[in-house]
Backbone bond lengths (Angstrom), bond angles and torsions (degrees), N, CA, C in turn:
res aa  C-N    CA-C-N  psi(-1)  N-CA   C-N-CA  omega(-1)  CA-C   N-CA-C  phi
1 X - - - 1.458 - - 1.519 110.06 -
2 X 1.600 112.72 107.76 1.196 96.41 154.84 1.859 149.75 -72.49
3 X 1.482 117.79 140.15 1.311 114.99 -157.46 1.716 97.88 -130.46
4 X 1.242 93.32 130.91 1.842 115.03 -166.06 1.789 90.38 -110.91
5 X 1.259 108.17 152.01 1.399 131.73 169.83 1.008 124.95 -149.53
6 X 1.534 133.17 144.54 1.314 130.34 -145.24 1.145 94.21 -133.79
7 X 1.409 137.12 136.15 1.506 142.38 -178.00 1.740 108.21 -142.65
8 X 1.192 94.01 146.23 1.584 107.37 177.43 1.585 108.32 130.01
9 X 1.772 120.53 -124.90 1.259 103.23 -176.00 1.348 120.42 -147.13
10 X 1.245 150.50 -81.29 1.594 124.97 -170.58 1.411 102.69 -117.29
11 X 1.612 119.72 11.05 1.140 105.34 169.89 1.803 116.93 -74.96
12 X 1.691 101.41 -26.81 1.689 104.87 160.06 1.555 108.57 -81.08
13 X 1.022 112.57 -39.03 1.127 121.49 -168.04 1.454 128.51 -71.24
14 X 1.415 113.52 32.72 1.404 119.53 -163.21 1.891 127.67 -99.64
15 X 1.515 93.82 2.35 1.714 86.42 167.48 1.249 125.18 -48.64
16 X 0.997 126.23 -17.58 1.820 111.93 176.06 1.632 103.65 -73.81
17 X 1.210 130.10 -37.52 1.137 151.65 -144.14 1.796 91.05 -79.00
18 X 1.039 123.42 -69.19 1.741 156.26 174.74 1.518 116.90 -82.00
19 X 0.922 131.93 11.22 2.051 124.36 -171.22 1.790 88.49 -76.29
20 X 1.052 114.96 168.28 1.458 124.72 -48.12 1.373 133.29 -50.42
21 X 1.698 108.20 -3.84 1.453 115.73 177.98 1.853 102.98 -76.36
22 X 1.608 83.56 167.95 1.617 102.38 -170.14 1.429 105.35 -42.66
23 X 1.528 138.72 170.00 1.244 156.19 108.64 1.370 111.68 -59.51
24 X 1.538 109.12 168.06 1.126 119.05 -151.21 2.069 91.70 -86.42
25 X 0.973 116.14 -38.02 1.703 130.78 -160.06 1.775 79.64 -84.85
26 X 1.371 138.47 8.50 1.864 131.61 178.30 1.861 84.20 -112.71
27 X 1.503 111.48 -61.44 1.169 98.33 -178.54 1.473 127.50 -49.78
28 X 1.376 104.96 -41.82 1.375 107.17 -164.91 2.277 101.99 -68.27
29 X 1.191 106.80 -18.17 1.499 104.74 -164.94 2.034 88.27 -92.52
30 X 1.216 109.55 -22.71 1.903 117.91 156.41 2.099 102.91 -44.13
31 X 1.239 99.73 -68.66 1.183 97.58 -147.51 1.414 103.96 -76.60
32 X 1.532 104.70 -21.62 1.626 94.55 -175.73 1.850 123.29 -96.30
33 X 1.606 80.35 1.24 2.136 76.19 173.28 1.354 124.60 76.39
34 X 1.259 98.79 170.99 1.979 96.62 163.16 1.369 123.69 -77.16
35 X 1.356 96.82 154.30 1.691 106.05 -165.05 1.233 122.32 90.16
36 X 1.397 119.64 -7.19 1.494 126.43 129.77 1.982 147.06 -133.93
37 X 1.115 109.54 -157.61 1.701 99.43 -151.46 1.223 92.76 -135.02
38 X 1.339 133.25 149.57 1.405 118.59 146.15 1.495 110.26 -151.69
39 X 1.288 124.14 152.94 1.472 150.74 -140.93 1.149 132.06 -124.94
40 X 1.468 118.55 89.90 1.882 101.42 -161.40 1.466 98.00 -103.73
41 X 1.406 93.97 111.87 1.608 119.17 154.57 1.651 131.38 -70.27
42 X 1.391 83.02 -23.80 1.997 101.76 -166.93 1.666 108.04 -54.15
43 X 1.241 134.82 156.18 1.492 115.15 171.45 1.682 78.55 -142.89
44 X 1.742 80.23 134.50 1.895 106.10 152.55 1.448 112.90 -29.01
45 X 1.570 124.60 121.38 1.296 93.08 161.39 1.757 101.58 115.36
46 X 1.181 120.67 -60.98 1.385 128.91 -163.39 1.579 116.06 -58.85
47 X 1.168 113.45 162.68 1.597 115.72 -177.35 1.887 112.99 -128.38
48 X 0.853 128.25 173.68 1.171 128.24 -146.98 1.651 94.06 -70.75
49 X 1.331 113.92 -42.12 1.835 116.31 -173.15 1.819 116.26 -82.70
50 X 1.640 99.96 16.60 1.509 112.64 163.28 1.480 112.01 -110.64
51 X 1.455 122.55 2.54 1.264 108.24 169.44 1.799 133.26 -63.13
52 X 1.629 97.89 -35.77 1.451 112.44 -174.75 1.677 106.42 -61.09
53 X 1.636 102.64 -27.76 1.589 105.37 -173.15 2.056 101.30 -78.67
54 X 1.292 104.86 -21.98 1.412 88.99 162.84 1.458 125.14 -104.66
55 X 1.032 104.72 41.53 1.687 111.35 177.78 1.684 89.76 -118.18
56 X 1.178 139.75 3.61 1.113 138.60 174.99 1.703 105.00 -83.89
57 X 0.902 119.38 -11.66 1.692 141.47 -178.36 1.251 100.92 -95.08
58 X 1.365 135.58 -22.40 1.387 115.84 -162.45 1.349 138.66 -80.39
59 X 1.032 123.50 112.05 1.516 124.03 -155.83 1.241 113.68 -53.03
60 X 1.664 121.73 144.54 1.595 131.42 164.99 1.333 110.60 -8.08
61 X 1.610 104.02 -76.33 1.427 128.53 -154.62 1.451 118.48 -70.70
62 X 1.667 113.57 17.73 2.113 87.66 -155.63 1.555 74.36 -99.72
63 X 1.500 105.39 167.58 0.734 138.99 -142.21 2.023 100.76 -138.40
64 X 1.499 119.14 -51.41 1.779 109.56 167.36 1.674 88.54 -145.65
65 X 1.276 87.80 176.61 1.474 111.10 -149.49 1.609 94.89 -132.27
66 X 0.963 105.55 129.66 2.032 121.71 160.70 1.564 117.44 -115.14
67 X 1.275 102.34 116.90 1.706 99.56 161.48 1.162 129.77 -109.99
68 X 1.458 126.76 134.49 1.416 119.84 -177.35 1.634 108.61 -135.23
69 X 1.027 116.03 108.84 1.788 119.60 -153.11 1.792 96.34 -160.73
70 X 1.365 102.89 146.89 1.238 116.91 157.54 1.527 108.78 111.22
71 X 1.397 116.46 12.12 1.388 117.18 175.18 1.551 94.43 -84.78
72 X 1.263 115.98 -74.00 1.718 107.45 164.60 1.285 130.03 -13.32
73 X 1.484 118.63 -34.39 1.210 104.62 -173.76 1.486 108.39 -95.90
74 X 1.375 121.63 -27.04 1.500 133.62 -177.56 1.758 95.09 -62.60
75 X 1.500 133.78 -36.06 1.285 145.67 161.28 1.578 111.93 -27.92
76 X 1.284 92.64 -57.97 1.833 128.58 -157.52 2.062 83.63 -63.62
77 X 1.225 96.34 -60.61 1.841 94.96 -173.44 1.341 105.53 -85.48
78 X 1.280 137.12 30.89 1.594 127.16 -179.59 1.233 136.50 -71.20
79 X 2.038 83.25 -22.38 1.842 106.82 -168.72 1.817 102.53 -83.43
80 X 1.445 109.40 19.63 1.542 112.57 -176.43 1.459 101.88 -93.23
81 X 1.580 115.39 -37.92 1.534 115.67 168.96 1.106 104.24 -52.79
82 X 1.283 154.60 -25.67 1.627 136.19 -173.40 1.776 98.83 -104.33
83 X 1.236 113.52 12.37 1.773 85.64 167.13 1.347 114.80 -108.61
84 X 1.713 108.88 168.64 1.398 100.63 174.66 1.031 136.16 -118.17
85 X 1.280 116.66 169.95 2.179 95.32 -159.70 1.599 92.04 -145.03
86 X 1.089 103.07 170.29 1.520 113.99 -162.60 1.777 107.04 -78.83
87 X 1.185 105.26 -43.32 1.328 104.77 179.15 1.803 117.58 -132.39
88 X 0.991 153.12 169.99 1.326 146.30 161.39 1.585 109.25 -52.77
89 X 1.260 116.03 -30.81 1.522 102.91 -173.15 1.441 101.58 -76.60
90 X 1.625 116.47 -30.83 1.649 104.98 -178.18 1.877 105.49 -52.32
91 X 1.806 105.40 -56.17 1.132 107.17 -179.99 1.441 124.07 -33.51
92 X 0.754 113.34 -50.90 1.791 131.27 -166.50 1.218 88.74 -61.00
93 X 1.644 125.13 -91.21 1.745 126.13 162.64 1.046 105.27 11.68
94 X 1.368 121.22 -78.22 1.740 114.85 -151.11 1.776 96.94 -88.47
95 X 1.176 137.53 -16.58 1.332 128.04 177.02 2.179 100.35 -75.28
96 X 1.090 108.07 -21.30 1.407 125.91 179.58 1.612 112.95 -53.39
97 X 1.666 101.14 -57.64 1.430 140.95 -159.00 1.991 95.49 -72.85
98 X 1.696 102.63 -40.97 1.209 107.17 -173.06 1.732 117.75 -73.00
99 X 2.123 108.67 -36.94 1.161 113.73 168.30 1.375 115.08 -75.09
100 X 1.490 134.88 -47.88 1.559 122.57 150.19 1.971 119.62 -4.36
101 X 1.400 102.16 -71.49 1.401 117.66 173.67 1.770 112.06 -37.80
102 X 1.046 117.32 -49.15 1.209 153.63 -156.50 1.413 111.94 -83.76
103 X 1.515 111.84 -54.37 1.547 122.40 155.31 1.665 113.00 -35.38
104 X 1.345 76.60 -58.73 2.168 77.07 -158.03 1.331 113.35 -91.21
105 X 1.887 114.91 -3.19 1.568 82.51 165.14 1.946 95.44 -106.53
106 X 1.434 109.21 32.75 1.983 89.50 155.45 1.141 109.31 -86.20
107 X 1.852 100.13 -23.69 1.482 109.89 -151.25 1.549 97.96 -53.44
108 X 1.222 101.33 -66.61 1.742 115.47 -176.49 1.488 105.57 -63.59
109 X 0.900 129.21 -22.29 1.922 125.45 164.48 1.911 95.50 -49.93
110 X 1.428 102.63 -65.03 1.407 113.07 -142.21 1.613 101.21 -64.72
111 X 1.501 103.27 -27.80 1.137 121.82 -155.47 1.877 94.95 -82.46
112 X 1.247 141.89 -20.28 1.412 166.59 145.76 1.086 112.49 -25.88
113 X 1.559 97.28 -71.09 1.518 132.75 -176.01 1.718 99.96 -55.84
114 X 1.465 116.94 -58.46 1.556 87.49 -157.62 1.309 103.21 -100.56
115 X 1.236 115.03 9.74 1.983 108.37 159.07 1.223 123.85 -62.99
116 X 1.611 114.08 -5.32 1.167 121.07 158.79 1.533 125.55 -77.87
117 X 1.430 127.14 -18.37 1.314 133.58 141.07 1.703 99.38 94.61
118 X 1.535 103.12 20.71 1.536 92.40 171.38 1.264 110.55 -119.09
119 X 1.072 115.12 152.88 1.763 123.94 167.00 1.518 111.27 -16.68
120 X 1.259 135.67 122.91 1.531 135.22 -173.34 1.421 84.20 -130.40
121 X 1.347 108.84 167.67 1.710 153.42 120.04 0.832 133.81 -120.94
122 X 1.335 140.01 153.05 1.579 158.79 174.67 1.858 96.49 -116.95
123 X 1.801 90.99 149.74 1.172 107.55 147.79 1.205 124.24 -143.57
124 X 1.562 116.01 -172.65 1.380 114.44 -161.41 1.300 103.50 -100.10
125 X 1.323 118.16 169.71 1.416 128.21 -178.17 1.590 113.35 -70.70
126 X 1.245 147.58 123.23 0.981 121.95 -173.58 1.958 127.10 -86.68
127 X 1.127 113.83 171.31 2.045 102.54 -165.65 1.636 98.67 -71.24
128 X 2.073 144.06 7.01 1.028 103.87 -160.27 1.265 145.24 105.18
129 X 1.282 136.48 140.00 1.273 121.21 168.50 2.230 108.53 -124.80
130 X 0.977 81.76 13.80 1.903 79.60 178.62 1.181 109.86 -43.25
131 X 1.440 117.16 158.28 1.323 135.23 155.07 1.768 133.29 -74.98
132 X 1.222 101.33 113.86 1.667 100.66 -168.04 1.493 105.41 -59.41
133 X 1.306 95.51 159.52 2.126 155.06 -16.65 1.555 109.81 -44.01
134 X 1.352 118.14 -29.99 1.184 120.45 179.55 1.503 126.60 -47.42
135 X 1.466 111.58 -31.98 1.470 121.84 -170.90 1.860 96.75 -94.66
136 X 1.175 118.20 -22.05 1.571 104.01 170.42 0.750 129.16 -91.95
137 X 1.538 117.22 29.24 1.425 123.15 -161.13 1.292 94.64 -138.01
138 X 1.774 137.07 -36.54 1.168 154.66 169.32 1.727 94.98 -58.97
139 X 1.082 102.55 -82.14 1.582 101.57 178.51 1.750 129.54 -24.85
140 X 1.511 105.81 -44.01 0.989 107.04 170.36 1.644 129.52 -81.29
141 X 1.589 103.40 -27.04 1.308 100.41 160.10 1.500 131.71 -48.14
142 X 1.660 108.71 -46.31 1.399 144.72 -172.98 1.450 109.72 -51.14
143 X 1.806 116.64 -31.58 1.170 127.88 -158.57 1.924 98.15 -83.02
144 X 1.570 96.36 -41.00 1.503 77.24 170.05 1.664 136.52 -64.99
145 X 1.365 109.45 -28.71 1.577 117.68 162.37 1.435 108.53 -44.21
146 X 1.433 115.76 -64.19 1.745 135.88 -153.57 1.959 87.13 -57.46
147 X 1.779 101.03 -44.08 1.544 69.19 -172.82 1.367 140.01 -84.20
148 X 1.164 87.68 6.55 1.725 116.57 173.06 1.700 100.27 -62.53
149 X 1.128 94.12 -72.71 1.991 105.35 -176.95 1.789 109.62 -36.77
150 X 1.450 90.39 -60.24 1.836 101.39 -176.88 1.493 95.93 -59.29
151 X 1.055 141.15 -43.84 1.460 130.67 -173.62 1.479 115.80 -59.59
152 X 1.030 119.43 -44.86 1.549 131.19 -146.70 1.896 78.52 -103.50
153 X 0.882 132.52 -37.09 1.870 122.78 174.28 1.660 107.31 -71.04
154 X 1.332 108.90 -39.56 1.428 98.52 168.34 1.327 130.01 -87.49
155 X 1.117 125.82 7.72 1.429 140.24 -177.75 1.521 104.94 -91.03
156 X 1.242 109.30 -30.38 1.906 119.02 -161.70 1.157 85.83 -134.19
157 X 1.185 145.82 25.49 1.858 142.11 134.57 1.774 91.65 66.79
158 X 1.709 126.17 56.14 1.116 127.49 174.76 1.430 110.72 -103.29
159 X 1.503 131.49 136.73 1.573 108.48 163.97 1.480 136.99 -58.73
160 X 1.299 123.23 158.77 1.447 89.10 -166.45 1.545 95.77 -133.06
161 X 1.077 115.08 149.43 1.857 116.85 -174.47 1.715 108.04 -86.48
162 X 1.145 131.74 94.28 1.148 133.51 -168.69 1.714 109.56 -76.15
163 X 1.776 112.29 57.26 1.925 96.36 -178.15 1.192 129.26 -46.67
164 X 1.559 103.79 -18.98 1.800 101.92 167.16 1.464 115.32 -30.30
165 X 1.781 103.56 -56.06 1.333 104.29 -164.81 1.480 108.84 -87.91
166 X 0.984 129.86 27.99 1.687 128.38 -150.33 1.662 88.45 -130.30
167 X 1.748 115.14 -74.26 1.293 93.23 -164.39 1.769 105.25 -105.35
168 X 1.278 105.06 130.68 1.928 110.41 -154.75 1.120 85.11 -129.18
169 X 1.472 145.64 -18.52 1.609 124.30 -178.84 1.435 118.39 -125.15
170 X 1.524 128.88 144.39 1.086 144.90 -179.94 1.645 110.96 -16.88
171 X 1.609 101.69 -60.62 1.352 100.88 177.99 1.206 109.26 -75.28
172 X 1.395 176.58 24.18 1.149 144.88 69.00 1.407 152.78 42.95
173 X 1.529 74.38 -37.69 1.465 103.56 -171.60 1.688 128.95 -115.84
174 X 1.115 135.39 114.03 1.443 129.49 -179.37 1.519 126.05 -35.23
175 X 1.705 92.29 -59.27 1.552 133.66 -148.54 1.556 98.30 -153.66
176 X 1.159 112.57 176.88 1.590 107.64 168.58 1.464 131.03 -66.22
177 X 1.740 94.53 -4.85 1.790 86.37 -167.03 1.725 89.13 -148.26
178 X 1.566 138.38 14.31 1.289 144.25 -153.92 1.989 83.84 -108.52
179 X 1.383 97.92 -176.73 1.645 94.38 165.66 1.736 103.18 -122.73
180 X 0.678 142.83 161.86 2.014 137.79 175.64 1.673 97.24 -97.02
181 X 1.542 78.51 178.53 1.822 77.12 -171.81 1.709 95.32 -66.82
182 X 1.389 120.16 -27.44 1.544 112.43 -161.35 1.638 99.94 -67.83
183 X 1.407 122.76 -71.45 1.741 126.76 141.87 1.408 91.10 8.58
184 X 1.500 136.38 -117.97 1.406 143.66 -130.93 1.621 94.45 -71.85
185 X 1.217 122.21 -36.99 1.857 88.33 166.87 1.488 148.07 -63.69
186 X 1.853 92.47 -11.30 0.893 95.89 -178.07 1.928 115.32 -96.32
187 X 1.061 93.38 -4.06 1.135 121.80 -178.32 1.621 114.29 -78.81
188 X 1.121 113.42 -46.04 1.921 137.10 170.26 1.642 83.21 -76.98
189 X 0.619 157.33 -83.17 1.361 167.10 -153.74 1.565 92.15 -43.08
190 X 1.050 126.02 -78.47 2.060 111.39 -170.12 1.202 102.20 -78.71
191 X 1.720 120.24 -4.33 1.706 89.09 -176.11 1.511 85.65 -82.76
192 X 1.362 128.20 -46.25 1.308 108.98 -162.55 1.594 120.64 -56.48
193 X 1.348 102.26 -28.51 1.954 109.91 167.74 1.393 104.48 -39.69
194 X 1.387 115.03 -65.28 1.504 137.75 -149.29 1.696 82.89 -67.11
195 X 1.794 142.60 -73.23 1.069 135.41 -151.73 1.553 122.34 -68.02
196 X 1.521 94.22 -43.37 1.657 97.27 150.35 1.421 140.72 -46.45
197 X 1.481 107.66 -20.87 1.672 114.96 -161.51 1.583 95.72 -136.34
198 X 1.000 131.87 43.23 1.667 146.92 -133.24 2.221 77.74 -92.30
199 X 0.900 116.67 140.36 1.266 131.06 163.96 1.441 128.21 -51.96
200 X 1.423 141.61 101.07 1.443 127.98 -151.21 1.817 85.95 -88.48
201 X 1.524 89.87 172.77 1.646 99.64 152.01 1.643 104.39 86.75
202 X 1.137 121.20 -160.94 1.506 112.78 -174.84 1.245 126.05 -86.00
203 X 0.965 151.97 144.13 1.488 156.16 -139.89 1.415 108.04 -56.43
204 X 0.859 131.20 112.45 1.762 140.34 -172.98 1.737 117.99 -146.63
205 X 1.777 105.67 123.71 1.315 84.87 178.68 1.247 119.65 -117.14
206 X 1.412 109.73 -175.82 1.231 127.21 -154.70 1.169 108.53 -154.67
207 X 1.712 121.75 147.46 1.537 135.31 -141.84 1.742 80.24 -125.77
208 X 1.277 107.18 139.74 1.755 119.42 -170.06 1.581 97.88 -145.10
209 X 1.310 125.00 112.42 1.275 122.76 176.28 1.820 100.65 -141.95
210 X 1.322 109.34 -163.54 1.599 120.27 -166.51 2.102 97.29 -62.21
């Protein structure tokens, strides 16, 4: 039996968000049937340098691995959009200083993750549901995280869950930054594509969206 586990933070982690409807780790065990398992490790809340502490949970048996982390931390630097700086290049600098930060603790996340030696994915942070100007301004912050994620999946030939392309409409969304039950099906929905149809041969990646 294969057994999938999901690590990172409330994008699996969203029953509070949705009760009594599904979570995303109910949907995802919906779409994938018998003959497999899946495992939510992820906790509400968590940031990219709490993943390794939930891999201490990880059962014998799993078999691939999903990560979804780093919206929390783009959170963590948010209060940088409200300061002010003398010129755009200062700005940029310190939005720089924040993806730097950001680099090295996936690095050592990711680096956690595949000493465990099983099939992984990552995904990306997704843009949100705010209300503009606010949301084009989030988005663009977001892009420096995302390219952190896309880097470090293409560097180590991992697939990577692109939610950009996954959750695109209002309802989608819980809250501004939660997933809704409609969000997490669609979400259980390509990971289970992606685990079913898992890439043979040597580590190679691949972009998985709606």
């Amino acid at each position: 039996m294969s057994h999938v586990v999901l690590l990172g933070d409330s994008i699996f982690d969203n029953r509070a968000y949705v009760a009594p409807a599904p979570d995303v780790v109910r949907q995802l065990r919906d779409v994938l049937g018998s003959g497999w398992r899946a495992t939510l490790l992820a906790v509400d809340g968590d940031v990219t340098s709490d993943v390794p502490s939930q891999l201490r949970r990880l059962p014998a048996d799993a078999t691939h691995l999903v990560i979804s982390v780093g919206g929390n931390d783009a959170l963590g630097s948010a209060g940088l959009l409200n300061q002010r700086a003398a010129s755009v290049a200062e700005a940029v600098d310190r939005l720089a200083e924040a993806q730097g930060r950001f680099r090295s603790a996936y690095a050592r996340m990711l680096e956690a993750v595949l000493a465990r030696r099983l099939p992984t994915a990552v995904c990306t942070v997704y843009d949100a549901n705010y209300p503009e100007p606010e949301r084009r301004v989030v988005v663009a912050g977001l892009a420096l995280f995302n390219d952190v994620i896309t880097r470090a999946a293409f560097t180590h030939g991992l697939p990577l869950v692109d939610l950009r392309l996954i959750c695109t409409e209002p309802a989608d969304y819980a809250n501004p930054i939660e997933p809704s039950e409609q969000g997490g099906e669609k979400i259980a929905r390509v990971i289970g594509a992606l685990v079913r149809h898992w890439p043979e041969g040597p580590p190679q990646s691949s972009i998985w969206g709606n």
